[in-house]
N, C-alpha and C positions, 0 to 999 in steps of 0.2 A: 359750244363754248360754255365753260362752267359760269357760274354768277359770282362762286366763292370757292376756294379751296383753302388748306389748310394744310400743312405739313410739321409734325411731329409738335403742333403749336400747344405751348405750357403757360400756363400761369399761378405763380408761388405767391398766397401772402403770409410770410413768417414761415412758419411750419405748416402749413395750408396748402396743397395742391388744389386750389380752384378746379383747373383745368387742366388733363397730363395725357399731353405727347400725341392730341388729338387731330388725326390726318384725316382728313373728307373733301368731296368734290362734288357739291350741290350744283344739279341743272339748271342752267335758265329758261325759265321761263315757268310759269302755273304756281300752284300752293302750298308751300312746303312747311311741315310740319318740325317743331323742335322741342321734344319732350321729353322726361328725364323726371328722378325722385325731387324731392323737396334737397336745399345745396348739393344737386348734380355737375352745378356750375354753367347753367344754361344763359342769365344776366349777364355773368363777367365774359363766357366766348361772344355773345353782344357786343359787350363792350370794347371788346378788344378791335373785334370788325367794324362798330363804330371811328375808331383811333381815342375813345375816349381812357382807355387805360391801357398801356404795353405791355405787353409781352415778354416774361421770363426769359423764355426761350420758342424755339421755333419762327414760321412762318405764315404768314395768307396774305392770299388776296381778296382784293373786292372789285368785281367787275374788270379783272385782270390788272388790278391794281396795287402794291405791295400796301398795305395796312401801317406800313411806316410814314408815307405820305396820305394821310386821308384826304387833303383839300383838292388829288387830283380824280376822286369819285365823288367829294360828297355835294355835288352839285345833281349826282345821276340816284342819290341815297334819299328816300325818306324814312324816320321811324317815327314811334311811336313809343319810348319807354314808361311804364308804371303809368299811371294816372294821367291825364290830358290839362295841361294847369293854362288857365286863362282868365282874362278879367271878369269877373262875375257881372257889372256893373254893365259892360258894353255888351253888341248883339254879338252874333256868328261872324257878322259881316262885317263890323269895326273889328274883330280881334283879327280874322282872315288879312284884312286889309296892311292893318297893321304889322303882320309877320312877313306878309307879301312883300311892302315896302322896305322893310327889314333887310329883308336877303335880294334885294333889287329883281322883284319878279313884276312881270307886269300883271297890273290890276285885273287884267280880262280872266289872269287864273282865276281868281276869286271865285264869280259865276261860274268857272268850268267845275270845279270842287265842290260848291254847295250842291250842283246837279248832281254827280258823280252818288255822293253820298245821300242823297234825299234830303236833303234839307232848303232847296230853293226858296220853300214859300213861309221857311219860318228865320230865315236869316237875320230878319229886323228885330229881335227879339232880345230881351239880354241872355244872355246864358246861364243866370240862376234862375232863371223860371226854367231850365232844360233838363231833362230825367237825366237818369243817367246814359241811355241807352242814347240817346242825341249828344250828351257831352261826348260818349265814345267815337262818333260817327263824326265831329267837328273835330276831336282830335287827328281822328283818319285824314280827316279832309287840309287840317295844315300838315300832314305829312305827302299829303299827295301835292303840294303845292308846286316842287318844282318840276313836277312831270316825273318821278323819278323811275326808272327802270329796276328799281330793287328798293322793298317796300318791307322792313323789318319794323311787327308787330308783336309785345310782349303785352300778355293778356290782355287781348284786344278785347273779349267777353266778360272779362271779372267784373262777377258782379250783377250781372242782367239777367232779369228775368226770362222765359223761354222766348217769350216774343221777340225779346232782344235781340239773343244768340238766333235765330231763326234769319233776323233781318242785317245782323255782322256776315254770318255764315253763305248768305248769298250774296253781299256786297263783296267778301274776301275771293269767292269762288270766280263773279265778272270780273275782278282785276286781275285775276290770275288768269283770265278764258282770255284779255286783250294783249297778252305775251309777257306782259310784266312777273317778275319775280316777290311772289309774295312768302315772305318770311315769318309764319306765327308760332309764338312760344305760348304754349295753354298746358292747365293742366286738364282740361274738359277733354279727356280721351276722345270720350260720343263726337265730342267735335271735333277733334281731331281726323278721326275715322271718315266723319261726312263731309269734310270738305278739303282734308289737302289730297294732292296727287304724290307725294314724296315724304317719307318721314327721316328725321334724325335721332337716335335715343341712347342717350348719356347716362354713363351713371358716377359719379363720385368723379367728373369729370374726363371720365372713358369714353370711348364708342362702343356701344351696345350694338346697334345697326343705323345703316345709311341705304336708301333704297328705294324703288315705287311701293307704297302701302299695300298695292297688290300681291307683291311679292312678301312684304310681311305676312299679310292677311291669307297667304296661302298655308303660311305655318297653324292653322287654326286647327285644333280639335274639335271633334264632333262627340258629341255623347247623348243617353237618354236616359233620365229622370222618371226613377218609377215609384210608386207610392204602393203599400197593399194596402186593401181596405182595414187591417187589421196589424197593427203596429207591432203586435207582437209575433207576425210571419216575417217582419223584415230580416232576423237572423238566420231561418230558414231559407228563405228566397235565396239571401246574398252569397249562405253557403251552396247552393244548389247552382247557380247562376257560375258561379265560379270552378264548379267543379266542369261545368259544361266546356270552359276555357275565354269564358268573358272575364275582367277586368270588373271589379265592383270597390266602389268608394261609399262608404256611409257619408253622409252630407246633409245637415238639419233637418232630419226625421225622415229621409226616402232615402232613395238606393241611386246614384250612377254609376251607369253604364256605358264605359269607352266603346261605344257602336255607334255605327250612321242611322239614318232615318229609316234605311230598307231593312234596317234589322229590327224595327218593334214588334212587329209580329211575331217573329220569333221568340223576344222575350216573353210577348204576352202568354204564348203558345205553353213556352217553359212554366210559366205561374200557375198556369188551369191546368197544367199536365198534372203537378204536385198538390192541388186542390188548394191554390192560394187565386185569392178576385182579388183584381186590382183597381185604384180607384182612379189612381191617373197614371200615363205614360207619355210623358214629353218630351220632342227631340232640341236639341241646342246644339250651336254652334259658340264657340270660344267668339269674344269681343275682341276687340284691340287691347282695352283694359285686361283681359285674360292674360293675354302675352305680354304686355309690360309687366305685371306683377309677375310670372313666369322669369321675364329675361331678366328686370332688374332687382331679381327678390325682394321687392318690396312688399308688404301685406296690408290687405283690406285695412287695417285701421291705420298706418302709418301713410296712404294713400287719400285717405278723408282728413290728416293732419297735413296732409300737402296743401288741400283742396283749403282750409280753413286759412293756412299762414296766405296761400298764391291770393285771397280775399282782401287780407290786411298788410299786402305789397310785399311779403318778408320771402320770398321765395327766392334763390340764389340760384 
């Protein structure tokens, strides 16, 4: 059974295609990834699967559910959108309580959510004495509040330091390992990569791809990173290299080479052959970030302007 699908689902504001004509059929169950340029439109498809804003045109579901009646899933929904807002003033455990009561859940959740996410033994605490990285994890914790089966997180990591992201990244992975549908929007590629099992990737409100990350990640290039000891053999090498019938890119002061790892020696071999020493020769593999800039031509600096707005919540 899918968790979510989507059929030719559009969203127009004004002259603005948010979202166009975007069809998918995300798996239930494990961590799924939702990622896309800076206004890809990944918020407002959110919102729509929330039922917090309709739909131009098209259709989805949630949990087998038309998105035009939200209140017959959102008792099985929790999220998490933009920042986690709570009383500063009370603990983890009066704001819990408080939301618990709220939506008529019973108290015993409380204690099961403080555990869930690591915070049992500081729940008495107010929540402005809490880093950020525990306000994230109290947010998690009133989205997990009604047990929900589908767990939609937008930048659940913005903002945190490594140890943070380390300790989101394994908390997102056990809820995704207990059958639950965990849904996160990042623009932390690295994280992306290391912890969903499925990615989504949009661009200007398209589908880019829908899939296991494995199966993205099989798209990966391989190459090797050569240096000469002497900067000014680099046009020699590259033209020699090339005339052999390898592939060569100049790339901030070395040489790649579209080869696998089994072919260094060979390079190496080519360089001493022509009386060029080289100083280093490294193999790489393409990241996830390789192929998102690749599939959604976006570039290194329009990617670290993603990273900057997704910081101060303006990411679309």
């Amino acid at each position: 059974m899918a968790s979510i699908t989507t059929k030719g689902l559009t969203r127009r504001f004004g002259d603005v295609t948010a979202v166009s004509s975007l069809t998918i059929e995300v798996p239930e169950g494990g961590v799924i990834g939702l990622v896309g340029p800076n206004g890809s439109g990944k918020s407002t498809l959110i919102r729509m699967l929330l039922g917090l804003i309709r739909p131009t045109d098209g259709s989805a579901t949630v949990l087998g559910n038309g998105i035009e009646h939200p209140s017959l899933y959102a008792d099985a929904v929790g999220a998490l959108i933009e920042g986690p807002a709570f009383v500063a003033a009370l603990s983890a455990r009066r704001n819990l309580t408080s939301l618990a009561l709220l939506r008529g859940l019973p108290l015993s959740r409380v204690d099961e959510v403080l555990d869930i996410v690591g915070l049992a033994g500081r729940d008495k605490e107010p929540v402005k004495a809490f880093s950020l990285g525990m306000k994230q994890r109290l947010g998690i914790a009133a989205a997990l509040l009604p047990d929900p089966r589908l767990l939609i997180l937008d930048e659940p990591t913005n903002g945190l330091d490594p140890a943070g992201i380390v300790e989101i990244r394994a908390l997102l992975q056990r809820l995704g390992g207990e059958g639950r549908t965990v849904i996160v929007s990042s623009h932390l590629l690295a994280e992306i990569e290391a912890a969903c099992d499925y990615i989504v990737v949009i661009r200007f409100g398209q589908l880019m791809f829908a899939g296991p990350i494995d199966e993205l990640m099989a798209r990966t290039r391989a190459h090797i990173d050569v240096t000469a000891e002497l900067a000014a053999d680099h046009d020699r090498l590259a033209a020699y290299l090339e005339g052999a019938g390898w592939s060569v890119q100049r790339v901030e002061g070395r040489l790649r080479v579209a080869a696998g790892q089994s072919s260094g020696a060979a390079i190496n071999r080519s360089a001493a052959g022509i009386g060029i020493t080289l100083s280093s020769l490294t193999f790489a593999q393409d990241s996830l970030e390789d192929i998102f800039l690749a599939m959604t031509g976006t570039t290194d600096g329009e990617l670290a302007a993603d990273r900057a707005a997704a910081a101060m919540g303006e990411v679309a």
